[in-house]
N, CA, C and O atoms as a Maestro MAE file, in Angstrom:
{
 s_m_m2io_version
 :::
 2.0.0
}

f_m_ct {
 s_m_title
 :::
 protein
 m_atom[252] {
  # First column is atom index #
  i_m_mmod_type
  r_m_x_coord
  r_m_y_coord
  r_m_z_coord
  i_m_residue_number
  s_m_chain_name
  s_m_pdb_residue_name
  s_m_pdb_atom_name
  i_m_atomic_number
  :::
  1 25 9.458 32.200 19.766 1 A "UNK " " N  " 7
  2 3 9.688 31.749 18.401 1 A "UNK " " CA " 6
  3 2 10.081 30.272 18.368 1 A "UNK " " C  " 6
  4 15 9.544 29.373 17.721 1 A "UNK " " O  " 8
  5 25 10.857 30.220 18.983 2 A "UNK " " N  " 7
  6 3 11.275 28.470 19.683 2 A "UNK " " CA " 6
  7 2 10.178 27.657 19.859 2 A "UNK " " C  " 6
  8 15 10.153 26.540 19.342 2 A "UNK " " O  " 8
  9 25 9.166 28.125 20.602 3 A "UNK " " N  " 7
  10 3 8.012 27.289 20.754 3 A "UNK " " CA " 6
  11 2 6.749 26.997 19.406 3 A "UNK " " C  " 6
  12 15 6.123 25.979 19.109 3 A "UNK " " O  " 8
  13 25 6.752 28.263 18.871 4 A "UNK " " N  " 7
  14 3 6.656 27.858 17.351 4 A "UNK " " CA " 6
  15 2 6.854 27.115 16.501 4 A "UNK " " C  " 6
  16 15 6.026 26.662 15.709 4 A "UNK " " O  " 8
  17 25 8.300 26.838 16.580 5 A "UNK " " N  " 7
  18 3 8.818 26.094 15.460 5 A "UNK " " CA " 6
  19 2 9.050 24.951 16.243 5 A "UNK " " C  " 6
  20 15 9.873 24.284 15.616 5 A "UNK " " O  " 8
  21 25 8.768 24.407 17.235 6 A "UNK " " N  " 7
  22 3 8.739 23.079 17.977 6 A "UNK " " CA " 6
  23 2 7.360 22.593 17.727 6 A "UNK " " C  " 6
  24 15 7.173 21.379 17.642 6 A "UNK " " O  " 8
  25 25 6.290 23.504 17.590 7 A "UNK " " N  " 7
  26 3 5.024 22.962 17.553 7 A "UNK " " CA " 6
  27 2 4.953 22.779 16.100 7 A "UNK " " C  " 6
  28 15 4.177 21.959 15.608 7 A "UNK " " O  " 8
  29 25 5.569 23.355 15.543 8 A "UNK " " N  " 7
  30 3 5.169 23.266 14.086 8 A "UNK " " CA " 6
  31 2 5.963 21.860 13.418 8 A "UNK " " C  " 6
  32 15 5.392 21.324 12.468 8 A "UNK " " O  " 8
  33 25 6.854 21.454 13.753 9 A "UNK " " N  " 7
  34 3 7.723 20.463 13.815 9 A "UNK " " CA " 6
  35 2 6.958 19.303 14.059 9 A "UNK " " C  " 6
  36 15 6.935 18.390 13.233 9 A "UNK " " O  " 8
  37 25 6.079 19.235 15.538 10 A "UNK " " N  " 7
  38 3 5.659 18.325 16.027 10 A "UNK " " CA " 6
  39 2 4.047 18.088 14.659 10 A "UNK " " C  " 6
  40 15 3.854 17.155 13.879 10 A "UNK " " O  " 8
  41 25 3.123 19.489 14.919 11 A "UNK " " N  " 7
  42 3 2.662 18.966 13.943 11 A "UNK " " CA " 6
  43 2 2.765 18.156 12.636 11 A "UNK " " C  " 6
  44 15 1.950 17.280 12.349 11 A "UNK " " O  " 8
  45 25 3.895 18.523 11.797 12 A "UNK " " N  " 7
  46 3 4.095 18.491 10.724 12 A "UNK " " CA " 6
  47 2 5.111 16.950 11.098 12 A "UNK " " C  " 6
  48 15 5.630 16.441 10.104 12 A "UNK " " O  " 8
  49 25 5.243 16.600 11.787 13 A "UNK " " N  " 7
  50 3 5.327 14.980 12.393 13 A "UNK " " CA " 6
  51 2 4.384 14.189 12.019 13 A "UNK " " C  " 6
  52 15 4.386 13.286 11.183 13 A "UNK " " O  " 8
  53 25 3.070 14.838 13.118 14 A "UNK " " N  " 7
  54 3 2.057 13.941 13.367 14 A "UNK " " CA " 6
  55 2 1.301 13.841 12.305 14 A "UNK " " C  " 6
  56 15 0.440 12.963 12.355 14 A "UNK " " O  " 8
  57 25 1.351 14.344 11.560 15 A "UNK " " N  " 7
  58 3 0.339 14.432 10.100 15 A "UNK " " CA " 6
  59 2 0.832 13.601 9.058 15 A "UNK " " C  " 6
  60 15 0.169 12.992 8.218 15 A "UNK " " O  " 8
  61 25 2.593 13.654 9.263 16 A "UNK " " N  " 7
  62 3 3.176 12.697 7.780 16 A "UNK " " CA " 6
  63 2 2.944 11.565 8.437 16 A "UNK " " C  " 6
  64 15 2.636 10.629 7.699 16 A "UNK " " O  " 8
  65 25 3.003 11.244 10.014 17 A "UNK " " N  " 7
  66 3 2.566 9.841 10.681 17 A "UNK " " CA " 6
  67 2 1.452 9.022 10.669 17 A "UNK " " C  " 6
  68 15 1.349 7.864 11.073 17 A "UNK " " O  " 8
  69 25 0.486 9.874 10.073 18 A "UNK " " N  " 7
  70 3 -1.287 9.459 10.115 18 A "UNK " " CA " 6
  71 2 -0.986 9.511 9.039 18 A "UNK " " C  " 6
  72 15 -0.937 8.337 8.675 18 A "UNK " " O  " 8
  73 25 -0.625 10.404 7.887 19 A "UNK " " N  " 7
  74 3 -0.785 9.836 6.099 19 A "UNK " " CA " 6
  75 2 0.088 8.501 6.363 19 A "UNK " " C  " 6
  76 15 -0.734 7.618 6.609 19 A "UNK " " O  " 8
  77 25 1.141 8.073 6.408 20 A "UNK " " N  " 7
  78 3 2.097 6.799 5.990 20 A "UNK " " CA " 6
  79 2 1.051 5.824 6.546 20 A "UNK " " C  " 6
  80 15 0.580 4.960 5.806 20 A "UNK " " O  " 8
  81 25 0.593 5.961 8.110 21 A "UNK " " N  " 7
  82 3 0.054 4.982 8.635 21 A "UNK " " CA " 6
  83 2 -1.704 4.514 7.742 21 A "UNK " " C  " 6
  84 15 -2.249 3.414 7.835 21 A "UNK " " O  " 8
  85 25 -2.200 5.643 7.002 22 A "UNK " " N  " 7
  86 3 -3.518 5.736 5.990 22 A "UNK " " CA " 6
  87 2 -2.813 4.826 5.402 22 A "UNK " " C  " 6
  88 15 -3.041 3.628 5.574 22 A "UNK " " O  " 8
  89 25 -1.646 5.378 4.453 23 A "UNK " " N  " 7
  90 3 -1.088 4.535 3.208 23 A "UNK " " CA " 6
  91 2 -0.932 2.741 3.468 23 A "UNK " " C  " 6
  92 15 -1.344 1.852 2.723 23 A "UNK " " O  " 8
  93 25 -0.121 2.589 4.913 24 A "UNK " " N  " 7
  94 3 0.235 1.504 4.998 24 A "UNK " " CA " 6
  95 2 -1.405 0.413 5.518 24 A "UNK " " C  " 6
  96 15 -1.521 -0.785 5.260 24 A "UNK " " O  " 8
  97 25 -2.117 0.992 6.021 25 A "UNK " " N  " 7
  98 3 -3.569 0.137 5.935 25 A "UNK " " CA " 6
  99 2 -4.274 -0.035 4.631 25 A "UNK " " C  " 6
  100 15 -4.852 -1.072 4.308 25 A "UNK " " O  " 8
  101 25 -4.175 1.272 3.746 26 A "UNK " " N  " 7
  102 3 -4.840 0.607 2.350 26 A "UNK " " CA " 6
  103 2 -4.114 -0.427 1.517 26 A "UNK " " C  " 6
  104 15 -4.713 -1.087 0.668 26 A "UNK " " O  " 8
  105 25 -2.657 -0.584 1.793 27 A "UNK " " N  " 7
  106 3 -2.309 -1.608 1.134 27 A "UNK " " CA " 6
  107 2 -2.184 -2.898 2.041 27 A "UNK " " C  " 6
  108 15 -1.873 -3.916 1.422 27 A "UNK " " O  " 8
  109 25 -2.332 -2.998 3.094 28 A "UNK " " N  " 7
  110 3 -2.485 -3.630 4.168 28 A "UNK " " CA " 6
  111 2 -4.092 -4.374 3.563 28 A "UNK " " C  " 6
  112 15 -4.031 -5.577 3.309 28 A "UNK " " O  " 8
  113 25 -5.244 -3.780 3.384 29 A "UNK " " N  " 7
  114 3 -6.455 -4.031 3.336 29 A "UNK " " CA " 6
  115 2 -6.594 -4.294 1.529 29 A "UNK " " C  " 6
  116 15 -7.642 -4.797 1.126 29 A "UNK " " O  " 8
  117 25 -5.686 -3.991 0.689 30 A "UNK " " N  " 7
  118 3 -5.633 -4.436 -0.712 30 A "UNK " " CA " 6
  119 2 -5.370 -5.760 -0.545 30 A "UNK " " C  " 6
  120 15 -6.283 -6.559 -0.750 30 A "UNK " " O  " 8
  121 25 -4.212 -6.173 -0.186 31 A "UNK " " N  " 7
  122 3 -3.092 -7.557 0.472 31 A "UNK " " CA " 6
  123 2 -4.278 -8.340 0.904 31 A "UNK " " C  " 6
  124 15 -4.372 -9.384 0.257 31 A "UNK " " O  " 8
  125 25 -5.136 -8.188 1.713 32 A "UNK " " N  " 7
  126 3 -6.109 -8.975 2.283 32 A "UNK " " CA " 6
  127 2 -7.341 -9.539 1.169 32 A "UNK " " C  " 6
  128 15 -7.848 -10.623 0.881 32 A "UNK " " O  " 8
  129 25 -7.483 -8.049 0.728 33 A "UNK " " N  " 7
  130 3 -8.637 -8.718 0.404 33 A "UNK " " CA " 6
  131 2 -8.183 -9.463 -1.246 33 A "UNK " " C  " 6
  132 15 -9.128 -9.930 -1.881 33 A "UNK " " O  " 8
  133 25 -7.011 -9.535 -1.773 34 A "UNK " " N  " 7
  134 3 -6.220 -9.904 -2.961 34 A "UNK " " CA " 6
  135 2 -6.195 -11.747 -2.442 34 A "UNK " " C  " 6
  136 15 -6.289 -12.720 -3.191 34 A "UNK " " O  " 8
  137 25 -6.047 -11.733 -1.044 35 A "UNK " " N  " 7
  138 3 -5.857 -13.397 -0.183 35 A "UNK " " CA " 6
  139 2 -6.977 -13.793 -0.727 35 A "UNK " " C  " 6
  140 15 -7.016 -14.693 -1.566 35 A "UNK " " O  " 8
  141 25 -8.194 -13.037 -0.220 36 A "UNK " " N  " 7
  142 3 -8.950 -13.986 -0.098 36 A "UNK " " CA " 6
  143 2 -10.097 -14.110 -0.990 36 A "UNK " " C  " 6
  144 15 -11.265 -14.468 -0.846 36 A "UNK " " O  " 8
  145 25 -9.379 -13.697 -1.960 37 A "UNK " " N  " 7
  146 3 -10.509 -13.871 -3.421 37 A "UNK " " CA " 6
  147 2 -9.910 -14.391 -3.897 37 A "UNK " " C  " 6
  148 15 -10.470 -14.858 -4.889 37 A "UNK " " O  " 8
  149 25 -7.867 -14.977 -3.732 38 A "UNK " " N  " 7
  150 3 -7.510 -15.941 -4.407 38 A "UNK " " CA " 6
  151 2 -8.183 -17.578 -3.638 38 A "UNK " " C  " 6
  152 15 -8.514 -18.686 -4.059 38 A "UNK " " O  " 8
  153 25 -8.114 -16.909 -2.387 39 A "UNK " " N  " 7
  154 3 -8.454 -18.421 -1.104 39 A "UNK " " CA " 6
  155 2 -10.038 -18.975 -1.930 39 A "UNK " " C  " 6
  156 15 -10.390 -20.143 -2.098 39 A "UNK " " O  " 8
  157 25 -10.712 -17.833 -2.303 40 A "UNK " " N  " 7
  158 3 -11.953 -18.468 -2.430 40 A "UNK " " CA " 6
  159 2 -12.053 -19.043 -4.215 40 A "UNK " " C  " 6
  160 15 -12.899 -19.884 -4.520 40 A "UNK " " O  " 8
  161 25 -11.303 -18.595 -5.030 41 A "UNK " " N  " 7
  162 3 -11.357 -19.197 -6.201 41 A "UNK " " CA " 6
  163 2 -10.167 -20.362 -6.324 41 A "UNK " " C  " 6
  164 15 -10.196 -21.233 -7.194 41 A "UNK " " O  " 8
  165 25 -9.312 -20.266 -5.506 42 A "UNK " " N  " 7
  166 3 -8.605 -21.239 -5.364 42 A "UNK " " CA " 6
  167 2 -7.303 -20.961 -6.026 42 A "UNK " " C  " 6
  168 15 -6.300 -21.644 -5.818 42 A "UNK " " O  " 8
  169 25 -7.342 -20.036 -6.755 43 A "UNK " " N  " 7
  170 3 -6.091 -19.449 -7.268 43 A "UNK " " CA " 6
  171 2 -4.658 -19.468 -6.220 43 A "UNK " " C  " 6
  172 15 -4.516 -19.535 -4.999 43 A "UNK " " O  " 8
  173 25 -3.599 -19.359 -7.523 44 A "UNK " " N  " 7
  174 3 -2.263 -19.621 -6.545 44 A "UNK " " CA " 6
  175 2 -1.809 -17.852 -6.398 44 A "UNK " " C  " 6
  176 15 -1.421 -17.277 -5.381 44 A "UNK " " O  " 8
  177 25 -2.010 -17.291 -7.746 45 A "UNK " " N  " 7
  178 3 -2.252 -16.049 -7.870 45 A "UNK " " CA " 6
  179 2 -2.436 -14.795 -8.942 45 A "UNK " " C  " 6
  180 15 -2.790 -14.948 -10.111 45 A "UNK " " O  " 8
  181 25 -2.253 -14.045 -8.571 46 A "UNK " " N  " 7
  182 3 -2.887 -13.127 -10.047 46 A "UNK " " CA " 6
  183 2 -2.104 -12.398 -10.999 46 A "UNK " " C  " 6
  184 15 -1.189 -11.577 -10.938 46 A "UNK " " O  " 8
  185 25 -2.890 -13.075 -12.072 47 A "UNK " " N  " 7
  186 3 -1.674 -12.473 -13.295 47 A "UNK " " CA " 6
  187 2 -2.103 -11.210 -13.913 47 A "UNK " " C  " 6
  188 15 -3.206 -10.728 -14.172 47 A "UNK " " O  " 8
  189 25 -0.622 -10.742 -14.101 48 A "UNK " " N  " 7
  190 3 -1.229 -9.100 -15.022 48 A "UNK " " CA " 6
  191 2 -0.658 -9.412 -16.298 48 A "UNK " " C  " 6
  192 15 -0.225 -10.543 -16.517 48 A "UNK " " O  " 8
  193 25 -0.624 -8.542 -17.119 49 A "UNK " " N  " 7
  194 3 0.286 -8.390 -18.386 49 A "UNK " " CA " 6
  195 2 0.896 -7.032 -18.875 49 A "UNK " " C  " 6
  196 15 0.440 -5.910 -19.096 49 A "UNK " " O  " 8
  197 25 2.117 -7.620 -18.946 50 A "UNK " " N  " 7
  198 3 3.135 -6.648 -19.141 50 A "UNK " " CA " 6
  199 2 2.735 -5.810 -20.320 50 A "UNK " " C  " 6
  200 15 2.391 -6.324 -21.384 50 A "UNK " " O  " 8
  201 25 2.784 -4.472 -20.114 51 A "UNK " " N  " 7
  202 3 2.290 -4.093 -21.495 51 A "UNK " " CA " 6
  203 2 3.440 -3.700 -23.040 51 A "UNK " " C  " 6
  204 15 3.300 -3.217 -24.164 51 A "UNK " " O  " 8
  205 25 4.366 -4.173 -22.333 52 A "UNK " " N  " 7
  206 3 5.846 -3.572 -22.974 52 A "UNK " " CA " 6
  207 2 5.884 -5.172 -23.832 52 A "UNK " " C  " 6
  208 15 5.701 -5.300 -25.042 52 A "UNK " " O  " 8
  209 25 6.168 -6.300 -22.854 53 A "UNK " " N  " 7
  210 3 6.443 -7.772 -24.092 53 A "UNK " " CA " 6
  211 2 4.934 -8.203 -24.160 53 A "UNK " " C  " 6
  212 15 4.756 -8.811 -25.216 53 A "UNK " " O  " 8
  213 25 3.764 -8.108 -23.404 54 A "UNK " " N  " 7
  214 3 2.596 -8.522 -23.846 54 A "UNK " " CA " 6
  215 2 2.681 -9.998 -23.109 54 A "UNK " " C  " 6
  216 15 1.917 -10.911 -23.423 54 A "UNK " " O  " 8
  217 25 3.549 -10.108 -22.243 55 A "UNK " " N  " 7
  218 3 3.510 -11.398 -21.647 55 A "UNK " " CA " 6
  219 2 2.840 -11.599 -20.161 55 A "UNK " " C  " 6
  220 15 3.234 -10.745 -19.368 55 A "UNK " " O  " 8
  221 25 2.046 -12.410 -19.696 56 A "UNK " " N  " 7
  222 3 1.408 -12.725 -18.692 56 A "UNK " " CA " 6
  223 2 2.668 -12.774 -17.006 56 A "UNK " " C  " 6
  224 15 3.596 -13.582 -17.029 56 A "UNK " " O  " 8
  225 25 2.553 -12.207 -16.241 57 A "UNK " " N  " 7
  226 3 3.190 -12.749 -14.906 57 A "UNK " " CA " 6
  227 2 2.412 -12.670 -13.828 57 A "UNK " " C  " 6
  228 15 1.366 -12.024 -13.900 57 A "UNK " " O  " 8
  229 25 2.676 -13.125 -12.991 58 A "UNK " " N  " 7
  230 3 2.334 -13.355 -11.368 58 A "UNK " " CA " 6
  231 2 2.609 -11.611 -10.539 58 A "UNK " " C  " 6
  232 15 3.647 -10.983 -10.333 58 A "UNK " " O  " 8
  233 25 1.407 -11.350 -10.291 59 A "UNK " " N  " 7
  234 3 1.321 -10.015 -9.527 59 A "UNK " " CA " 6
  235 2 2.154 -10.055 -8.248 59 A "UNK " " C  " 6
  236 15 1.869 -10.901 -7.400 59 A "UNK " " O  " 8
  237 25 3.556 -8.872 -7.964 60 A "UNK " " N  " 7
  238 3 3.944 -8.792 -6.786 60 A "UNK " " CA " 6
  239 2 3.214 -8.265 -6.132 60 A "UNK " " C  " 6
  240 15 2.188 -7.761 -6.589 60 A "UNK " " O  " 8
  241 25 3.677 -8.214 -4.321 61 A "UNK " " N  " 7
  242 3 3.420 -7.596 -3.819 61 A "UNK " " CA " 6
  243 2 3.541 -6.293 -3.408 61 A "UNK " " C  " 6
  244 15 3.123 -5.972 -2.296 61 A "UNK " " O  " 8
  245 25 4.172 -5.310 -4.316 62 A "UNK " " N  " 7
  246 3 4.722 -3.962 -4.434 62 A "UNK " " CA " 6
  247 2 3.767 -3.517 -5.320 62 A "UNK " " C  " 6
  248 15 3.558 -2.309 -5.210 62 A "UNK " " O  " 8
  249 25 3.208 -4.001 -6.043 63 A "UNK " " N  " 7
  250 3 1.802 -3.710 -7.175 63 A "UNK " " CA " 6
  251 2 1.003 -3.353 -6.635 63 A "UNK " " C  " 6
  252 15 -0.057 -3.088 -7.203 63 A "UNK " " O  " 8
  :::
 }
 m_bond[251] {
  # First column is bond index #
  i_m_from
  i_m_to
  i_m_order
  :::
  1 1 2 1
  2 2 3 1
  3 3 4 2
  4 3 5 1
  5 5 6 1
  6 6 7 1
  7 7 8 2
  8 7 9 1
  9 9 10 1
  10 10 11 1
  11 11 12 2
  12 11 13 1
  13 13 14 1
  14 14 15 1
  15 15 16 2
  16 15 17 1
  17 17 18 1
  18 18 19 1
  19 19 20 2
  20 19 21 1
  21 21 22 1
  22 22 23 1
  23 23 24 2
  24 23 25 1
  25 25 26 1
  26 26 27 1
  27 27 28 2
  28 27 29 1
  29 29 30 1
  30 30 31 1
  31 31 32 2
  32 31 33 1
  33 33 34 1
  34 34 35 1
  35 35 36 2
  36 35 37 1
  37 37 38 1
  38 38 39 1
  39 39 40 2
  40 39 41 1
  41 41 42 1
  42 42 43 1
  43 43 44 2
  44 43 45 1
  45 45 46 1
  46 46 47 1
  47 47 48 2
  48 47 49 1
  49 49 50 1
  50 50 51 1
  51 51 52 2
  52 51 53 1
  53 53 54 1
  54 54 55 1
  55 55 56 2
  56 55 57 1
  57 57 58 1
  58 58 59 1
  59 59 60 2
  60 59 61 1
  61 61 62 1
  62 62 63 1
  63 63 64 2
  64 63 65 1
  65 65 66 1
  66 66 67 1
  67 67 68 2
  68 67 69 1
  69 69 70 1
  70 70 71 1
  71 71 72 2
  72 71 73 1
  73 73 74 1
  74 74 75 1
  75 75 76 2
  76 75 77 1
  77 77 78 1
  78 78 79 1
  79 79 80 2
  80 79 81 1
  81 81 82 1
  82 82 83 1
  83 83 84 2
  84 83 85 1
  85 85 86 1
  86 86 87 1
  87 87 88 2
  88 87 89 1
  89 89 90 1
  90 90 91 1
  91 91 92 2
  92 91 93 1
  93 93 94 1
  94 94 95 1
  95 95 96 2
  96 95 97 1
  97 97 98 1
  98 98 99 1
  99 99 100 2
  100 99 101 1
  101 101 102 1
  102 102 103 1
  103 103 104 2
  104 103 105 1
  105 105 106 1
  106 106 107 1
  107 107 108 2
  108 107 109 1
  109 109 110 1
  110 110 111 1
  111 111 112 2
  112 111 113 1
  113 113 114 1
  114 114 115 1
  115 115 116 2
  116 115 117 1
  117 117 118 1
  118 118 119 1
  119 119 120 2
  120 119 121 1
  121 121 122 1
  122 122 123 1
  123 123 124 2
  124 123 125 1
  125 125 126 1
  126 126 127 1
  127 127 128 2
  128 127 129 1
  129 129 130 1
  130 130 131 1
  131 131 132 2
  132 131 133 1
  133 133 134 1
  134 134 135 1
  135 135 136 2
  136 135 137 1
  137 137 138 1
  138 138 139 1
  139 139 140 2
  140 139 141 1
  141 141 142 1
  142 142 143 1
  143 143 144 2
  144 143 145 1
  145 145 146 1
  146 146 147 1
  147 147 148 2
  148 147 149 1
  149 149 150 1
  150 150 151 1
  151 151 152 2
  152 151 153 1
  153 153 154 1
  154 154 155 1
  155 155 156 2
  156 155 157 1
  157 157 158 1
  158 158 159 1
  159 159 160 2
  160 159 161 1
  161 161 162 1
  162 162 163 1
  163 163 164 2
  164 163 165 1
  165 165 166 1
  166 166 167 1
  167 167 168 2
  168 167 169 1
  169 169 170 1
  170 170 171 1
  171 171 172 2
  172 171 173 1
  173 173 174 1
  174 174 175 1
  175 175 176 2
  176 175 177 1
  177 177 178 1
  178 178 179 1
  179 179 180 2
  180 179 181 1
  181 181 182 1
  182 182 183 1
  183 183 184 2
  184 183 185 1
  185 185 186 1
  186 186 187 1
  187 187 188 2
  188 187 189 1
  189 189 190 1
  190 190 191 1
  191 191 192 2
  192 191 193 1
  193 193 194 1
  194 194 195 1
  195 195 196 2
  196 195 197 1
  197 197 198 1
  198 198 199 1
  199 199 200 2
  200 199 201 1
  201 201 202 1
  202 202 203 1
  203 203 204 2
  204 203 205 1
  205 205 206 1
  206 206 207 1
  207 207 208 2
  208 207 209 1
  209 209 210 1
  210 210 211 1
  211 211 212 2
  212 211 213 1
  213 213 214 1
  214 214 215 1
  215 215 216 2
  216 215 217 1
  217 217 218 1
  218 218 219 1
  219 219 220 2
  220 219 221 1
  221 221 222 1
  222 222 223 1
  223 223 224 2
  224 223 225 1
  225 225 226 1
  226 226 227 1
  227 227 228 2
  228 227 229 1
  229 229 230 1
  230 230 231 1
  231 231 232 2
  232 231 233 1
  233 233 234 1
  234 234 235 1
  235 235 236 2
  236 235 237 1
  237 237 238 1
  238 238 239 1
  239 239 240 2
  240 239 241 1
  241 241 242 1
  242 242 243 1
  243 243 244 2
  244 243 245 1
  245 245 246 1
  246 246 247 1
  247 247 248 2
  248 247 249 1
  249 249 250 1
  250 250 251 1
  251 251 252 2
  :::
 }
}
């Protein structure tokens, strides 16, 4: 039963380790390609708008 719930442990490791590590390359590969479509238009960077005051800001990087 021990060895069960050690394997099941380990699985249930390795799986939340490959989703975070999925998660952290798609925003990894957003980040990139956000560079270099500012690099190529020359932009400093990209604005959204708030939809609450309707006012323009500079996109973080948590977006």
């Amino acid at each position: 039963m021990a060895q069960l719930i050690t394997i099941l442990v380990l699985v249930f490791s390795g799986w939340w380790l490959y989703r975070r590590f999925v998660s952290d390359a798609r925003k990894l590969a957003e980040k990139s390609r956000r560079a270099e479509k500012e690099r190529q238009t020359g932009a400093i960077g990209t604005l959204v708008k708030d939809p609450v005051t309707g006012e323009y800001r500079l996109k973080r990087d948590e977006e």
